[in-house]
C-alpha positions in Angstrom: 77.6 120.4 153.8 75.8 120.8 156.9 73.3 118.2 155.7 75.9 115.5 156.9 75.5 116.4 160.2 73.4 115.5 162.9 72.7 116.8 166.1 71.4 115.5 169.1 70.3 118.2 172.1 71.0 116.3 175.2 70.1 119.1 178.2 73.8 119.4 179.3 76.2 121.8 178.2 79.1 119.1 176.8 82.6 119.9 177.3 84.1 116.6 176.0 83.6 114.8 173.3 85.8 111.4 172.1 85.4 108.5 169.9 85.8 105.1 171.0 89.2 103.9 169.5 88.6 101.0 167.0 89.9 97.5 167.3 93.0 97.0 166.1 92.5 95.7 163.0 88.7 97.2 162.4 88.3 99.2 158.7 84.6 100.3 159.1 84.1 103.7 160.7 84.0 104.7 164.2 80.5 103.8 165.8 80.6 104.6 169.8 81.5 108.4 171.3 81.3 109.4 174.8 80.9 112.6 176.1 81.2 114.8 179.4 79.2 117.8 180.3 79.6 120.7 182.8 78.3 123.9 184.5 75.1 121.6 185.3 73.1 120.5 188.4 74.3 117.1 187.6 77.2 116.1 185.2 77.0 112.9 183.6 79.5 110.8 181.6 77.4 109.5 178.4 78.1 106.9 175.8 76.3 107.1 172.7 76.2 104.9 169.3 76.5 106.9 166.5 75.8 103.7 164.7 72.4 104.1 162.9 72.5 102.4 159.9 68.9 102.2 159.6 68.7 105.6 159.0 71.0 105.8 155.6 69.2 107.5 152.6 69.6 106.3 149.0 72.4 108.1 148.4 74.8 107.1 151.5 73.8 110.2 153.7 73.0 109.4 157.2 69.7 110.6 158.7 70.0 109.1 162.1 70.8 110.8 165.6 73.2 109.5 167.9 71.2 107.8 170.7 72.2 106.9 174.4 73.8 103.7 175.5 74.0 104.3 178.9 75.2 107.3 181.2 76.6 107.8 184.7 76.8 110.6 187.2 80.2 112.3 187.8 81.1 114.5 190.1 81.9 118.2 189.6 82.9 119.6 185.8 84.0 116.9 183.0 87.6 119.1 182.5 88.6 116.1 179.7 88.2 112.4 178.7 90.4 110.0 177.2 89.5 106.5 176.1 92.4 104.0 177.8 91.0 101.3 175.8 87.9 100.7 174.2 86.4 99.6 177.6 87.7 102.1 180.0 87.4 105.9 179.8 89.9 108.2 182.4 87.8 111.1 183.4 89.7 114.0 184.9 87.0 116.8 187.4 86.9 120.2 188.5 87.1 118.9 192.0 90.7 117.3 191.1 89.8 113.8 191.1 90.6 111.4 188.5 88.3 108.5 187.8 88.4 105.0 185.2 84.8 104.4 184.2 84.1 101.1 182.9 81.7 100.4 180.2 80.2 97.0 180.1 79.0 96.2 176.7 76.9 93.3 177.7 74.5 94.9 179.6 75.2 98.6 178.2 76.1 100.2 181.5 79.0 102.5 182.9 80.4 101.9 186.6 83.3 103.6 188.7 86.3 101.2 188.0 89.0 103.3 189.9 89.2 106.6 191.4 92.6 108.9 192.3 90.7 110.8 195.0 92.4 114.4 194.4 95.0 113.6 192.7 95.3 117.7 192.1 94.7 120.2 195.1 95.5 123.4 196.2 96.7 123.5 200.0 96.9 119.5 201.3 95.7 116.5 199.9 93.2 115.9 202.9 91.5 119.0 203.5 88.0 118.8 202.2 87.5 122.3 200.3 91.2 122.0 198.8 90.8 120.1 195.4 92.3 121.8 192.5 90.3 121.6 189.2 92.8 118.7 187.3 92.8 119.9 183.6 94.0 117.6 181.6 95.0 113.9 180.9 96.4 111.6 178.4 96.4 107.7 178.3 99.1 105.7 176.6 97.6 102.0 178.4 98.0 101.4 180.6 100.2 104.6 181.9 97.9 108.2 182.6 99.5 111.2 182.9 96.9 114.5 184.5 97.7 117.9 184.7 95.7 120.7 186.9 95.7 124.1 187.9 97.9 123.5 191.2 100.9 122.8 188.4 101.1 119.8 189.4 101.8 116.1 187.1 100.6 113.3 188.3 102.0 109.7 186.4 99.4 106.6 187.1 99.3 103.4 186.2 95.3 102.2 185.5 96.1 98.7 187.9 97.9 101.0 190.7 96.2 102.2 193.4 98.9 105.0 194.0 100.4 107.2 191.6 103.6 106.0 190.0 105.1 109.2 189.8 104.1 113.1 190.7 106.0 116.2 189.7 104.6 118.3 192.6 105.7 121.9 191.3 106.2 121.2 187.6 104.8 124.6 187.3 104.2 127.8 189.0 101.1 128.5 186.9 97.9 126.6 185.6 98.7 123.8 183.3 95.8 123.7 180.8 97.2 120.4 178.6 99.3 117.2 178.4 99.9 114.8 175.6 102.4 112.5 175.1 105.0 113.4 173.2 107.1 109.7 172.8 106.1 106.9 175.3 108.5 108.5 177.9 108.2 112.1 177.2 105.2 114.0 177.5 104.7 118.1 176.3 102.5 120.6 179.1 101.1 123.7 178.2 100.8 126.6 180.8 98.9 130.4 181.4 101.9 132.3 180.4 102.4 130.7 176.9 104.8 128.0 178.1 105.2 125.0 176.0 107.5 122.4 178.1 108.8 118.7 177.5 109.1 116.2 180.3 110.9 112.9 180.1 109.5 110.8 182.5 112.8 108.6 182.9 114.8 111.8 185.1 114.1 112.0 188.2 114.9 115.9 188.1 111.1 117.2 188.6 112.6 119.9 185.8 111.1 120.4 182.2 113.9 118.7 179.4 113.0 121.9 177.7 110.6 125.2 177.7 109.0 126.9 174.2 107.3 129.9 175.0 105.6 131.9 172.8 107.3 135.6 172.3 105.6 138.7 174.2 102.0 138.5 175.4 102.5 135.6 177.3 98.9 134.2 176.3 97.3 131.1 178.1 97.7 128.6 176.4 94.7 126.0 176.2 95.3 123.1 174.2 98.2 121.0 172.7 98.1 118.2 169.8 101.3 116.6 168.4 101.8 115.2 164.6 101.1 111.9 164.8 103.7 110.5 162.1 106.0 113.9 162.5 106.6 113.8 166.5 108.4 117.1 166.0 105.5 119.0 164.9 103.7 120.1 167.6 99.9 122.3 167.4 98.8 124.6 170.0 96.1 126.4 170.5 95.5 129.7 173.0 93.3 132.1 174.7 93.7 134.8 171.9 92.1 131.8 169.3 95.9 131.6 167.5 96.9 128.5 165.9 100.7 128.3 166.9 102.7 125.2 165.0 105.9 124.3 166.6 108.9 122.3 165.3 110.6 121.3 168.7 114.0 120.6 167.1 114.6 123.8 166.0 114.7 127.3 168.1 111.8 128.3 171.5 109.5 130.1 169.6 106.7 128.9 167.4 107.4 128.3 163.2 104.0 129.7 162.4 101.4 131.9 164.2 97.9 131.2 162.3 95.1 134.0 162.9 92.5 131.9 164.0 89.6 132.1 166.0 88.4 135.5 167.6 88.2 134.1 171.1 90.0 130.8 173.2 90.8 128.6 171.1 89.5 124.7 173.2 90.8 122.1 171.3 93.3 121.6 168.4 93.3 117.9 166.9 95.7 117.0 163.7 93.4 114.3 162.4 95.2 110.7 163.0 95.4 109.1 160.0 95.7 111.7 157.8 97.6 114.7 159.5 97.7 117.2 156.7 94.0 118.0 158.3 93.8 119.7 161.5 90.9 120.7 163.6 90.1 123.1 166.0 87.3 125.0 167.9 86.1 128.0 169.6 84.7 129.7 172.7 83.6 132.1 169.5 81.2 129.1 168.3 83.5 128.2 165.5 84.9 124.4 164.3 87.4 124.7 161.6 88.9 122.3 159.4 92.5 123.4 158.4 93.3 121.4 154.8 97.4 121.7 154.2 97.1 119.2 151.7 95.7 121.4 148.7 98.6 122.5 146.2 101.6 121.1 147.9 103.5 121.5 145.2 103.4 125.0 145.0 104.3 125.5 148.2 107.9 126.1 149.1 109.3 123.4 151.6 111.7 124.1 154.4 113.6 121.1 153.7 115.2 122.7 150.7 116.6 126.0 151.9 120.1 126.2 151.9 120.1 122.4 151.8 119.5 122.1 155.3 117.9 118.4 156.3 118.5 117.0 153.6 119.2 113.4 155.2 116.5 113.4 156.3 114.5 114.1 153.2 114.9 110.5 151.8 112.9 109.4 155.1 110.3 111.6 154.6 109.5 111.9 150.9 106.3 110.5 151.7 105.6 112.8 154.2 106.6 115.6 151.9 103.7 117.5 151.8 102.7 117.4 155.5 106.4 119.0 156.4 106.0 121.1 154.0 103.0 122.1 154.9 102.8 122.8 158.7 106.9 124.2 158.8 106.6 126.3 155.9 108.2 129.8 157.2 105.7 131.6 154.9 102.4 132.4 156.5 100.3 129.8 155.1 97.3 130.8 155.9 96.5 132.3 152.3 97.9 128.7 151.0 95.6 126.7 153.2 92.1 126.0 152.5 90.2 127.0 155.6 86.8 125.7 156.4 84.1 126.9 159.5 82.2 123.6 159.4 79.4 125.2 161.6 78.8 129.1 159.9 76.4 129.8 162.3 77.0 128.8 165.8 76.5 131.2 168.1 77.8 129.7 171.9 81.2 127.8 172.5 82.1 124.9 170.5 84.3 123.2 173.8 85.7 119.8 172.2 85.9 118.4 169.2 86.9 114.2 168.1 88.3 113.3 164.6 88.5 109.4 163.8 88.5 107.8 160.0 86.0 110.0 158.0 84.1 111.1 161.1 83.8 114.3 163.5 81.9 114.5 166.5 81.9 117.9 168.9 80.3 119.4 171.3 78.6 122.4 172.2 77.3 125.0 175.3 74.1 124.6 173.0 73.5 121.9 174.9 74.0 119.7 171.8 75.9 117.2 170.1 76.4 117.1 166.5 78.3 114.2 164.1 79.4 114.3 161.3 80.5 111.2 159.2 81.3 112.8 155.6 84.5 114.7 156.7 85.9 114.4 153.6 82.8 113.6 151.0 
C-alpha cells in the first residue's frame, strides 16, 4: 500500500531516523520525527512534523509531506540518535563526540545543550586527529550509554559533565550497537558476531555473558530486545540475517532468518505490539516481519517435554509472541513477510516504529512516512 506513504527528498543522505516519544498518557499518533544525515558537506540534525492534518483525503489517507521544524548543523557523520525525552535528542558522530540537542518548542529551534567532547578515540583523548567514530547509544533518562569503534563503553548521565562510568577495553573489536537490556544491564554487539551482556552494577570491566553466533564470525550491526519478553533478543548482521536470541538458554542464536541480501542496519520489534518486527537494508529493502498470523498452528517451545511450564501461566497472554520468535522450527515459511518498499534501489539506513506509524530513511536522499502500518 505504497499510497500510504509519503516522501519528502531533503538533499542529505539520512542515516537516522526516530519518532519523538509521546507524552505519557497521549493516545493520538506520533506527530514529530527527527532525523540525522551523513556522507555530506554539511550534516544536519532535523526535526520535522509529520503532523499534516490538513492534508487527510475523504477516506482517512494522508496526503501531506512531513515539513521542517527546525534543523541544526552537526559535526561529522549522524552514527545514531535517541530521543532522552521529548525535548532532548543524544546524538552520537563519526568524530566520537556525543552531543544533547535541545529542541525548543516555543520558538521551533534546536541548540547544543551538552557535548562529551570524544567520548570514543583511538590513541588519547587529547590528540586532535584521534577521535573514533562512536556507533551507538541508548538513553534510559536520564542515564546514556555509547558505544564506538575503539571498543570502548562510555555510561553518562545527561546533568554530568563527566562520564559516570567507562569500560575502556570492553572490546577488542568495533562495537556496532547498545541497548538496554534491564535498567542496569545493557547487551553490545561486536565485528566478529559477539553478542555480550553488561551489568552496569560490577565493577569488573568484563561482559556477564558472551553469545556469539556459530562459524563465520559476521559483523554484527544492529541489536533490538523484546520489549514485554526481555529474553528475546533481535539482531541483525552484515550478511542481512535476522538472528533471534533467547539469552536464558544456550550461546548461540534460536533462529537464523534468511533475510536481506546485504547488511542488515536496523532491526526494531515494534513497541507496543512486538509480534511485528522491522528491519532494513543496505540492499534497499524495509521489511515488516508479522509472527502474529496463525499462532495456533504453530508449535510452541513452551510445551516440549514440558519444559517452562511455570512459567506458562505468566505468559498466556504473551503466548503467541513466545511462540512465535522461539519456535525451533524455521519460521520463516510460517511468518508473513512484507518488503514495504518493492523497489528501492540504494540503502534503506534506519527505520522508527511508534503506534500505527513508520518513518525511515534513505541514501535517496529521502524520507518517507508511513501512518497505516497496519490499515
Amino acid at each position: 500500500a505504497m499510497e500510504d506513504v509519503s516522501a519528502k527528498f531533503v538533499s542529505q543522505k539520512i542515516s537516522r531516523t526516530r519518532w519523538r516519544p509521546p507524552p505519557a498518557a497521549a493516545l493520538q499518533p506520533p506527530d514529530v520525527f527527527a532525523t540525522g544525515s551523513w556522507d555530506n558537506e554539511d550534516n544536519r540534525i532535523s526535526l520535522w512534523s509529520a503532523d499534516d492534518l490538513g492534508n487527510v483525503g475523504l477516506n482517512g489517507e494522508y496526503h501531506g509531506e512531513p515539513h521542517l521544524l527546525c534543523d541544526i548543523q552537526h559535526n561529522g557523520d549522524v552514527m545514531d540518535m535517541q530521543f532522552l525525552d521529548q525535548e532532548r535528542i543524544v546524538v552520537a558522530s563519526s568524530t566520537g563526540t556525543v552531543t544533547i540537542f535541545r529542541h525548543h518548542q516555543n520558538n521551533q529551534t534546536l541548540s547544543a545543550n551538552h557535548r562529551w567532547e570524544r567520548a570514543h578515540y583511538h590513541v588519547d583523548q587529547d590528540t586532535s586527529c584521534g577521535g573514533a567514530a562512536c556507533t551507538g547509544v541508548v538513553c534510559n533518562n536520564p542515564e546514556i550509554v555509547t558505544v564506538g569503534e575503539d571498543g570502548r563503553i562510555n555510561l553518562f548521565r545527561a546533568d554530568q559533565k563527566d562520564a559516570v562510568r567507562t569500560i575502556d577495553n570492553a572490546d577488542s573489536s568495533t562495537l556496532h550497537a547498545v541497548t538496554f537490556l534491564r535498567t542496569t544491564e545493557i547487551l553490545t554487539v561486536n565485528s566478529i558476531g559477539q553478542l555480550k551482556i553488561w551489568d552496569l552494577r560490577q565493577q569488573r570491566n568484563e561482559p556477564s555473558q558472551i553469545f556469539s553466533l556459530a562459524g563465520d564470525r559476521v559483523p554484527l550491526h544492529c541489536v533490538d530486545r523484546h520489549p514485554n519478553q526481555q529474553h528475546i533478543v533481535a539482531t541483525g548482521g552484515q550478511d542481512g540475517m535476522l538472528s533471534i536470541w533467547d539469552i536464558r538458554q544456550g550461546t548461540m542464536p534460536v533462529s537464523l532468518l534468511n533475510a536481506h541480501e546485504a547488511e542488515m542496519w536496523e532491526v526494531h520489534f515494534h513497541p507496543s505490539n512486538p509480534d511485528h518486527l522491522f528491519t532494513c537494508s543496505e540492499d534497499g529493502s524495509l521489511w515488516h516481519w508479522d509472527a502474529s498470523t496463525n499462532v495456533s498452528e504453530k508449535p510452541s517451545f513452551l510445551h516440549q517435554g514440558g519444559r517452562s511450564t511455570t512459567y506458562l501461566s505468566h505468559t498466556t497472554i504473551n503466548q503467541s509472541v513466545v511462540s512465535a520468535w522461539l519456535s525451533n522450527d524455521p519460521t520463516k515459511d510460517r511468518m508473513e513477510i512484507t518488503n514495504l518498499i518493492p523497489n528501492q534501489t540504494l540503502s534503506v539506513n534506519s527505520l522508527d516504529v511508534l503506534g500505527p506509524c513508520l518513518v525511515y530513511g534513505t541514501d535517496a536522499e529521502a524520507i518517507y512516512v508511513n501512518r497505516q502500518l497496519f490499515a
